[in-house]
C-alpha positions as CSV (number, residue, x, y, z in Angstrom):
1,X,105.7,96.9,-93.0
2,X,104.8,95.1,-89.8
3,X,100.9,94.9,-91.0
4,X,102.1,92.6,-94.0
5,X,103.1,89.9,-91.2
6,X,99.6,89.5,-90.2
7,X,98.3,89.4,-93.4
8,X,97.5,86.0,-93.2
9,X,94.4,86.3,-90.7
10,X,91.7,88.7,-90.8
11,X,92.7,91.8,-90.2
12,X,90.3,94.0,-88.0
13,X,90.8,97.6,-88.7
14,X,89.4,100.9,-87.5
15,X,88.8,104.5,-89.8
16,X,89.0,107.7,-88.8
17,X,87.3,110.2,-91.1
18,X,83.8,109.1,-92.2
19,X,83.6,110.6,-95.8
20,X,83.4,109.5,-99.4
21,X,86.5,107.4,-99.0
22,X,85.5,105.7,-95.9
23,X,82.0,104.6,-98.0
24,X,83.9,103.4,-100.8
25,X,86.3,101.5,-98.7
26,X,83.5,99.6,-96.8
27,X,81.7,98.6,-100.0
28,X,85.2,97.4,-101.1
29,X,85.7,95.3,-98.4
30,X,81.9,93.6,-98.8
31,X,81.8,93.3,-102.6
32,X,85.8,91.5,-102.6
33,X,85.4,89.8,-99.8
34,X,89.0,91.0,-98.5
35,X,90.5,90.0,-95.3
36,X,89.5,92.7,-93.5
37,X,87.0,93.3,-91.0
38,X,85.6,97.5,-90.4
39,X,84.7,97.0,-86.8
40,X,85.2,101.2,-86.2
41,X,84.7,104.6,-87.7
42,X,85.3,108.1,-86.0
43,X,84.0,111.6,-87.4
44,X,82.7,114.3,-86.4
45,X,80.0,114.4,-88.8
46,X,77.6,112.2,-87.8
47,X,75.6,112.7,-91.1
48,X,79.5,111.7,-93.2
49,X,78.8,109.0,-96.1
50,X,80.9,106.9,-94.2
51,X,79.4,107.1,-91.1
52,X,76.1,106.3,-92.5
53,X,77.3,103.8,-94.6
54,X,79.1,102.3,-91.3
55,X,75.7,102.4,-89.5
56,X,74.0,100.4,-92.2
57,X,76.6,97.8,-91.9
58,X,75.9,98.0,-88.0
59,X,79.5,98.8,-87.5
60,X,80.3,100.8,-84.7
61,X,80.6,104.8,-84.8
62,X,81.6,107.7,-82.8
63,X,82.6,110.9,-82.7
64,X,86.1,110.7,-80.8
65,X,88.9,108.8,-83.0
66,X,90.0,107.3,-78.9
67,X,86.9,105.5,-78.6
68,X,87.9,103.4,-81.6
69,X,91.4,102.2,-79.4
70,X,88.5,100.4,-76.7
71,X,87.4,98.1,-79.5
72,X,88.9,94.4,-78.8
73,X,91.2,92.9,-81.0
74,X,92.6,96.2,-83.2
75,X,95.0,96.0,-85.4
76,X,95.1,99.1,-87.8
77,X,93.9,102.5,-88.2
78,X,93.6,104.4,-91.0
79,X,93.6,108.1,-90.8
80,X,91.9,109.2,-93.9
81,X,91.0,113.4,-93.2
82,X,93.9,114.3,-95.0
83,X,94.6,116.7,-91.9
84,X,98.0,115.9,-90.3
85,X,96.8,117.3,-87.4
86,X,94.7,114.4,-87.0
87,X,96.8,112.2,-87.9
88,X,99.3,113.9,-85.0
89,X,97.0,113.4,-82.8
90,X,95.9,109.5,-83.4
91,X,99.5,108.7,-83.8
92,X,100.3,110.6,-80.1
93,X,97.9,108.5,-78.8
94,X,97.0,105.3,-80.1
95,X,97.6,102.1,-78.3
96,X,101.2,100.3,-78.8
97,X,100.2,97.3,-80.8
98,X,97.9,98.9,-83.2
99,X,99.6,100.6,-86.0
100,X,98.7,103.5,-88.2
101,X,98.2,103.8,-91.7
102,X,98.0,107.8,-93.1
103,X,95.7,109.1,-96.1
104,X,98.7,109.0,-98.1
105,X,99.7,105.0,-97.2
106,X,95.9,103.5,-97.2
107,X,95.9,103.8,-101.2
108,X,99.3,101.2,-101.5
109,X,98.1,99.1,-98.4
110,X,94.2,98.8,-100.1
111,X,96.2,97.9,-103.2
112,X,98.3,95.2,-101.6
113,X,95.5,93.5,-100.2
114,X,93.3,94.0,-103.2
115,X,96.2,92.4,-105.4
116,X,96.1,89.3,-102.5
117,X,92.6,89.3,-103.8
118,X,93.6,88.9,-107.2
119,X,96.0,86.5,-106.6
120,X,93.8,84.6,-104.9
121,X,91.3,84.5,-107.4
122,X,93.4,83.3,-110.3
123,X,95.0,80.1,-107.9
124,X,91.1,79.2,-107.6
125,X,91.1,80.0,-111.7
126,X,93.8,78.1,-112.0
127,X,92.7,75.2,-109.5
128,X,89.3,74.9,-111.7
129,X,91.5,74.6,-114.5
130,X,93.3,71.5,-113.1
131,X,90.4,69.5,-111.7
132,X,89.2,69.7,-114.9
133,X,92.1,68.2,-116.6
134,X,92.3,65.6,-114.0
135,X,88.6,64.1,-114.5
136,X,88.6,65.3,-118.4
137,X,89.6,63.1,-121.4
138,X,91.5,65.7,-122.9
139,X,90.5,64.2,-126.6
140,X,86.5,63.7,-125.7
141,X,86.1,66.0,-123.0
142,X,84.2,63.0,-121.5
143,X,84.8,62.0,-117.7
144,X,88.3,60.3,-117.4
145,X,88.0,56.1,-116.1
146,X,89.6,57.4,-112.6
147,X,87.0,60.1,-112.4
148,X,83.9,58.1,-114.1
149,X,85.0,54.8,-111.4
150,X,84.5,57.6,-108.5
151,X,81.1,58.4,-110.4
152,X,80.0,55.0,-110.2
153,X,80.7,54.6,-106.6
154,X,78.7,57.5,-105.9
155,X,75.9,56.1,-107.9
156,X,75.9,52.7,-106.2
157,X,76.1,54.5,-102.6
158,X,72.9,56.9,-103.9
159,X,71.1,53.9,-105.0
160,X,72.1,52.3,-102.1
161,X,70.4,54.8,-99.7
162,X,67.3,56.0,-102.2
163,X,66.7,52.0,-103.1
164,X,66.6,52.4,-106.5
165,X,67.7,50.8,-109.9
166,X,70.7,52.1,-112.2
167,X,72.8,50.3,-115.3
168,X,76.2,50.7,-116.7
169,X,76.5,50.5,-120.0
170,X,80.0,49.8,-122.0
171,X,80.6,50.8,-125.4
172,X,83.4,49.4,-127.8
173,X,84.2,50.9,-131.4
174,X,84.5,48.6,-133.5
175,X,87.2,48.4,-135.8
176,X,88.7,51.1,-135.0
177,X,92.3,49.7,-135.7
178,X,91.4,49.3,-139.4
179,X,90.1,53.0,-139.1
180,X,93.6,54.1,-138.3
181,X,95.6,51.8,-140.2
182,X,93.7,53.3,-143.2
183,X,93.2,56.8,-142.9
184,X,95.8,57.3,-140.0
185,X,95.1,58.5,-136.2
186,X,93.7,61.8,-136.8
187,X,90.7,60.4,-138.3
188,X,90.6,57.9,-135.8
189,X,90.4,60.6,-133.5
190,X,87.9,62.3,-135.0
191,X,85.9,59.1,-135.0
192,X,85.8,59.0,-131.4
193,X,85.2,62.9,-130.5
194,X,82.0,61.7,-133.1
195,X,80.9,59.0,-130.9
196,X,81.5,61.2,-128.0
197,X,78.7,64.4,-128.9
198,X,76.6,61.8,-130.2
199,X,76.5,60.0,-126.9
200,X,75.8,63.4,-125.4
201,X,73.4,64.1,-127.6
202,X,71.6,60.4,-126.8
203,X,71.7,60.5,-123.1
204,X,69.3,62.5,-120.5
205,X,71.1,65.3,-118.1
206,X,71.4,62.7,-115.4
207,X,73.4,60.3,-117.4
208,X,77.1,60.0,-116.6
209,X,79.7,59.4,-119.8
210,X,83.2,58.6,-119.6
211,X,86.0,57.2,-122.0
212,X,86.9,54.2,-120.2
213,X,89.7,53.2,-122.9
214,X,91.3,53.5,-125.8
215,X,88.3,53.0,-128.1
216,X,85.7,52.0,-125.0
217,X,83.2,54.1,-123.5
218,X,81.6,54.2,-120.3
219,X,78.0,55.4,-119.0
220,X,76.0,55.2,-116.2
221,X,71.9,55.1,-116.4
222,X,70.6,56.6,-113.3
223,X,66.6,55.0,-112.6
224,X,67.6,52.9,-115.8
225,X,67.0,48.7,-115.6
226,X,68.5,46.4,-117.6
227,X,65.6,46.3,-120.8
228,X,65.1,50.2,-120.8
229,X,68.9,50.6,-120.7
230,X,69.0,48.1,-123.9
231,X,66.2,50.7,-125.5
232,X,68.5,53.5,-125.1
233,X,71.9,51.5,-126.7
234,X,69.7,50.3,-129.7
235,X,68.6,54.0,-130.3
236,X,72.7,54.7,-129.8
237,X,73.4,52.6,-132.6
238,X,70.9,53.9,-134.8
239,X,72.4,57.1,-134.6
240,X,75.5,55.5,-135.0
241,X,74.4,54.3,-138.5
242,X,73.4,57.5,-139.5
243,X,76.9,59.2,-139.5
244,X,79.3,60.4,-141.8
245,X,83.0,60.7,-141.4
246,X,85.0,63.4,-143.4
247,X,88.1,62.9,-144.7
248,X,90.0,65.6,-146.1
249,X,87.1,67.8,-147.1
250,X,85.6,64.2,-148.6
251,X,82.3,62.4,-147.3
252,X,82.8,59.3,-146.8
253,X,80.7,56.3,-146.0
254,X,83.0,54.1,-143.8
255,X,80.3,52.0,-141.3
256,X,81.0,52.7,-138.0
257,X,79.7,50.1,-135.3
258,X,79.7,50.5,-131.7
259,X,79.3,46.8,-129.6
260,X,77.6,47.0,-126.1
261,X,76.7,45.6,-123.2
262,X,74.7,46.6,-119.8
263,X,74.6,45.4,-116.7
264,X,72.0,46.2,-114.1
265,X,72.5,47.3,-110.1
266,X,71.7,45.8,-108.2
267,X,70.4,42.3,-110.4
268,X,73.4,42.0,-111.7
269,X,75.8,42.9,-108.9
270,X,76.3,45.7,-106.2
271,X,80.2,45.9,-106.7
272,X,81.1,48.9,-109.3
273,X,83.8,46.2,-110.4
274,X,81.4,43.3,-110.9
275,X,78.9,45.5,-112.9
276,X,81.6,46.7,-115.0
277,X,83.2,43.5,-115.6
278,X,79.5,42.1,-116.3
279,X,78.7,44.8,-119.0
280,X,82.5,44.3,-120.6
281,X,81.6,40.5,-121.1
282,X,78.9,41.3,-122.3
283,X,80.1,43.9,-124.8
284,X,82.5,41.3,-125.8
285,X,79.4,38.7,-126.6
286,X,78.0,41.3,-128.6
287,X,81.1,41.9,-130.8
288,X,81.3,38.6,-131.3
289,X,77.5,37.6,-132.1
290,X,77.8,40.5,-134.4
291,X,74.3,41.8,-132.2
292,X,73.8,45.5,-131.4
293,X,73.5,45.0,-127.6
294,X,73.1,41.7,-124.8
295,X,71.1,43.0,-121.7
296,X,70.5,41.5,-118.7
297,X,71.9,37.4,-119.4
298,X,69.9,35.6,-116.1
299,X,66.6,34.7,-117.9
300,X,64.7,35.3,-114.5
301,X,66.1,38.9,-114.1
302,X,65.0,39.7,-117.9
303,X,61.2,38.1,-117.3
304,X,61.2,40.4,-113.9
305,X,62.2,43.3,-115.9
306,X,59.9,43.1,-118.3
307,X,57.1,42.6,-116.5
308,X,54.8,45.2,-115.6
309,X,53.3,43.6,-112.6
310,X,55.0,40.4,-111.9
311,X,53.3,37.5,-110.8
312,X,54.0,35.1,-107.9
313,X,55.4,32.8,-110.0
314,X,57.6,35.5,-111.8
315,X,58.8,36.0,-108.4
316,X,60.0,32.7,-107.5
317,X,61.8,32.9,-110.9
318,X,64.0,35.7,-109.4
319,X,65.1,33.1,-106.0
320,X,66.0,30.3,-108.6
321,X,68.1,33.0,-110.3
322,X,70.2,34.0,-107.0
323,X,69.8,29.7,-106.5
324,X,72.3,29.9,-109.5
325,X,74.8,31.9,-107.5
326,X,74.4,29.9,-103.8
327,X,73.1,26.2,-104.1
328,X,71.8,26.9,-100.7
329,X,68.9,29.5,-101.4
330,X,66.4,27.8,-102.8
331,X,66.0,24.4,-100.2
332,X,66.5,27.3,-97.6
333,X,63.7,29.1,-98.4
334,X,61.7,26.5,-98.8
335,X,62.2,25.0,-95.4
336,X,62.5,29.1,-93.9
337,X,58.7,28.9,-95.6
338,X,57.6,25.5,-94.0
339,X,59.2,26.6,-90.7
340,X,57.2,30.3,-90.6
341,X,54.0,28.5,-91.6
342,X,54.1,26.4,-88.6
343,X,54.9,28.7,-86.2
344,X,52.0,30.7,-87.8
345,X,49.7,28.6,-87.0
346,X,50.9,27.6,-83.7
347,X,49.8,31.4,-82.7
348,X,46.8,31.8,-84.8
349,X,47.7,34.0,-87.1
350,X,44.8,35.3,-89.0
351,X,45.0,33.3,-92.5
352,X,45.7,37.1,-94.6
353,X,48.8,37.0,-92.5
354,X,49.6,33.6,-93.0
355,X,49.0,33.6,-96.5
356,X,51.4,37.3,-96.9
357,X,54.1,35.2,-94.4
358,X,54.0,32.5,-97.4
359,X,55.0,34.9,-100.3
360,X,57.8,36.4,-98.1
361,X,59.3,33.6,-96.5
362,X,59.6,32.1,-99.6
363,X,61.1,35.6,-101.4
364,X,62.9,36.7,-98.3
365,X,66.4,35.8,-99.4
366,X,65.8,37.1,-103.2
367,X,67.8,40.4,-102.5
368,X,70.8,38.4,-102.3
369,X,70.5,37.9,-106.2
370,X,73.2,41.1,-106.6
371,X,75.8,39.5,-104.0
372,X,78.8,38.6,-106.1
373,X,79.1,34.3,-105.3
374,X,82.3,34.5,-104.5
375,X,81.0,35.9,-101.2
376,X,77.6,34.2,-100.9
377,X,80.0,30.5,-101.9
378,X,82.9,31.8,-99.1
379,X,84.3,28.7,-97.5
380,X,85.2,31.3,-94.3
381,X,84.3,34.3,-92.6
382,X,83.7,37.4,-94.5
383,X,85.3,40.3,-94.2
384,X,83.7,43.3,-92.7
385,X,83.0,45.0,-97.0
386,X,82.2,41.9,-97.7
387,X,79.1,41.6,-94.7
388,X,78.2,44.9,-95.3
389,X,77.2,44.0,-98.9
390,X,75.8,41.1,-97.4
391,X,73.5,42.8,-94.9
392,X,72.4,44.8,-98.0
393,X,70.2,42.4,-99.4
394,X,67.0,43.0,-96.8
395,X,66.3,46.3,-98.3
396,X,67.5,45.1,-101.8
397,X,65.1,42.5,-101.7
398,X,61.7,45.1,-100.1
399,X,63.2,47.4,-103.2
400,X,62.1,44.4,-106.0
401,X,58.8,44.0,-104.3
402,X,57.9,47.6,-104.9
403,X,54.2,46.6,-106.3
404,X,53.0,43.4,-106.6
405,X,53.0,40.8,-105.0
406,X,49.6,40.5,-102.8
407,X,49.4,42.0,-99.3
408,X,52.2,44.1,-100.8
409,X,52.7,45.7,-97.3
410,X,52.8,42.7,-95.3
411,X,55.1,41.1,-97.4
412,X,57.6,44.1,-98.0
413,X,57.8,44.8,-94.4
414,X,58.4,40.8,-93.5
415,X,61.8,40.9,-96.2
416,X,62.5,44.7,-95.1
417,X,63.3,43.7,-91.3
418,X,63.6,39.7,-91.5
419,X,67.3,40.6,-90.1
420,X,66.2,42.7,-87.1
421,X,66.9,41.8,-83.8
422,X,65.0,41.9,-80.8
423,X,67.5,44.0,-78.8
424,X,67.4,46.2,-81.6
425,X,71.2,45.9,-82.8
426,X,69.7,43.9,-85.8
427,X,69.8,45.3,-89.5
428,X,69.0,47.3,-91.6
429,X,67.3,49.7,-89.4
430,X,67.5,49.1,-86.1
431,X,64.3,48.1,-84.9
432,X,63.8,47.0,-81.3
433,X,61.3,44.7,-79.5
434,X,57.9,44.6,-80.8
435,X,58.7,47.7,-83.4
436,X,59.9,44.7,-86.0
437,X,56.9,43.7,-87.7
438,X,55.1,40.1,-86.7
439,X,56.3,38.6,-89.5
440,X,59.7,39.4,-89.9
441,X,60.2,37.9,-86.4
442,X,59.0,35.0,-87.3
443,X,60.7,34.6,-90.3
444,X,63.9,35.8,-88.5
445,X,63.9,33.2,-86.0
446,X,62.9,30.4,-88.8
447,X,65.4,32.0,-91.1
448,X,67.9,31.1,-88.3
449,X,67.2,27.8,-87.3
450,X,67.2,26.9,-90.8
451,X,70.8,28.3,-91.0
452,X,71.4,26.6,-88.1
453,X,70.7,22.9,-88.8
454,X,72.1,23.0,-92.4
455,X,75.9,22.0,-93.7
456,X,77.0,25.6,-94.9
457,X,81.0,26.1,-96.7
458,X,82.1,27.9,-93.4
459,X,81.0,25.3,-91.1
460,X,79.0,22.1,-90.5
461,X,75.2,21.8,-89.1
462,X,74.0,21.5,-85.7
463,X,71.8,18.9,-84.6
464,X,68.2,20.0,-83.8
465,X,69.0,19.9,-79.5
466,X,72.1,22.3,-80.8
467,X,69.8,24.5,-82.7
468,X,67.2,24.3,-79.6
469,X,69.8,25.3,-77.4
470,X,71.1,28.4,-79.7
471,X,67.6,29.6,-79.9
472,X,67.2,29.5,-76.3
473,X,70.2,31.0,-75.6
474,X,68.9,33.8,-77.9
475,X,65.6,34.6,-77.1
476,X,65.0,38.4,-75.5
477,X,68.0,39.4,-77.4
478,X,68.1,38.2,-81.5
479,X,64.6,36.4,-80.8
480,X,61.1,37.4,-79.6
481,X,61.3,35.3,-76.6
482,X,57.1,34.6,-76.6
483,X,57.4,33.6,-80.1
484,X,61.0,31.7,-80.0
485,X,59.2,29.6,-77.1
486,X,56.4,28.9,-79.5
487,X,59.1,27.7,-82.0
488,X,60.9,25.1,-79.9
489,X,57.5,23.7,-78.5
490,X,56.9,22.7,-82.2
491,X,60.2,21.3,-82.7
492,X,59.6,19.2,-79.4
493,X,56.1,18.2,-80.2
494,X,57.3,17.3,-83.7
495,X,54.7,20.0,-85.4
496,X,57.9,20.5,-87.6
């Protein structure tokens, strides 16, 4: 049959005779979704189920079968009176490229196209089927580690754009080896479908759990830092400890012990390699130390964390912390501070300002503390992933301030769009002109000539009539040009 050639687009099709069949065809074609399209029915009865039933469906009706062959596009008709009269008569008459179907033939053509319909249905079945497999641990029924390293990268690209905190946590039996040597694998594995329903048991909706090994377990902690993370391991191993394995029929009391170890985005890192790596070493500390769980490791990060409304000096903690990573930060934002303080003054700045400038010159860099060192310490240019993490640390760093510390608004705002530019092709947002808050400008331009007249790995400083002549070269495009003006009339007076 010709019809079956064009089965694979939508068929548009036409009916003549408007009764019971015609209904039951049209609510066929709605409830299963066929590739077919009813864009006609003919009947003389203008009160025929099917004719109403068309009219509902705001299909279009008539009482002359020929004023169906006008309607664009036709492909099929099917003559369902059951009167070969009719069907003479639409068949005399209908166009050339349109072909007809009799009462007779529409019952095997609605059951090819319903059996298409079938088909289809069990390939999506079927489909289901595999892309569970392929994400599944087929002993757990945990994620797989392909599908639980997408997860991750999801996560970090969510908290990324929503600014907000998550952990990974890895989980290593212990002992498992002895497990099987002793009792063989089939208890081993039973040990580890164990571990897997009690870690679904222990975790909230949100959480994410995959078998990342052999004996190792994976999970991510959505809105989860570093110390509440730890809470929910230790309450993991407590549940651990109050298992029983069964061995043929027999209770048995073998100990079971799960090491573990966390690591916190974006403290710790905002690579999905890095935070894994960082909660495997970690795990690996535990097992040795014979402890249930080690947390967050930078003492700084842990007193932050911790602290329910950190103080100034708390603060600071965190920018000796990412000092650790880059032997730069600290002396730079100490000078980035002495530099913003002058210029501050130099333009009257009302002394709330100055004393909000203060806290986030000082903080501004403190986002970078999750940039892995290898890319903050790079002797050369970084690659375009690598700046991208780099140009994270802005809003990283606004995120961490999300409370404390005085003149909270000020201060957020000042770190938020230090990175701006005055032509507005800045970071993270965009922000042109006079949008960019005060502050951040005038960090931004101190944050630069700071950069500018230090030795850094990828290149040596400039001398201060360099560093004039950079910032004068980009004033009205990175820099405020009122304020940049301001700057170098200090460095010339020797205000700085």
């Amino acid at each position: 049959m010709l019809i079956l050639s064009k089965m694979n687009k939508t068929l548009k099709v036409a009916i003549v005779g408007g009764g019971r069949r015609c209904k039951e065809i049209l609510e066929m074609v709605e409830r299963r979704e066929l590739k077919i399209k009813v864009i006609g029915v003919a009947d003389i009865n203008p009160d025929a189920e099917g004719i109403k039933s068309a009219r509902e469906r705001g299909i279009y009706t008539t009482a002359d079968f020929r004023e169906l062959y006008k309607l664009q596009g036709l492909d099929l008709i099917i003559e369902l009176t059951g009167d070969w009269g009719v069907y003479d008569s639409v068949r005399q008459t209908m166009p050339y490229n349109v072909q007809l179907i009799g009462h007779i033939g529409a019952r095997l053509f609605w059951d090819i196209i319903s059996d298409e319909r079938r088909l289809k249905n069990e390939y999506m079945m079927l489909a289901e089927k595999m892309k569970v497999l392929a994400e599944r641990d087929p002993l757990t029924g945990l994620f797989n580690r392909r599908r639980i390293n997408e997860l991750l990268e999801n996560e970090i690209q969510r908290a990324r754009r929503k600014e907000e905190v998550f952990s990974v946590m890895m989980l290593d039996v212990d002992d498992l080896k002895l497990i099987n040597d002793a009792y063989g694998h089939l208890v081993g594995d039973k040990v580890l479908k164990n571990i897997a329903n009690l870690l679904k048991k222990s975790c909230r909706s949100v959480d994410l759990i995959g078998r990342y090994g052999g004996d190792e377990f994976l999970i991510i902690l959505p809105y989860t830092d570093g110390e509440k993370a730890k809470n929910i391991a230790q309450r993991i191993c407590e549940k651990m400890r109050e298992q029983r394995l069964e061995v043929n029929g027999n209770i048995i009391n073998i100990p079971i012990r799960l090491s573990i170890g966390v690591a916190t985005y974006p403290f710790d890192s905002m690579v999905p390699q890095e935070l894994i790596t960082l909660a495997d070493k970690r795990m690996y500390k535990s097992k040795q130390f014979g402890k249930t769980v080690v947390s967050v490791s930078v003492p700084e990060v842990k007193e932050y964390l911790l602290a329910k409304r950190p103080t100034l000096n708390v603060l600071e903690g965190l920018v000796t912390a990412v000092n650790g990573k880059d032997h730069y930060t600290k002396a730079h934002s100490e000078l980035v501070t002495k530099l913003s303080l002058t210029l501050a003054k130099e333009i009257n700045l009302p002394k709330e300002e100055i004393e909000a400038l203060r806290i986030a010159a000082l903080l501004h860099d403190i986002g970078k503390i999750g940039i892995p060192e290898s890319i903050l310490r790079k002797p050369g240019p970084l690659e375009k992933e690598e700046f991208e993490l780099i140009k994270q640390h802005p809003r990283l760093g606004a995120m961490m301030l999300n409370g404390p510390p005085p003149y909270r608004d000020y201060v957020i705002d000042a770190i938020k769009y230090h990175h701006e530019r005055y032509d507005g092709k800045g970071y993270p947002e965009g922000l042109k002109g006079k949008d960019i808050p005060l502050l951040a400008r005038i960090i931004g331009i101190a944050d630069a000539y700071s950069a500018m007249i230090t030795d850094r790995p990828y290149r040596k400083a400039l001398t201060k009539e360099e560093a004039i002549a950079e910032l004068k070269k980009g004033a009205g495009t990175q820099f405020d040009p009122e304020l940049v003006d301001k700057f170098i009339k200090c460095l010339e007076e020797g205000k700085i």
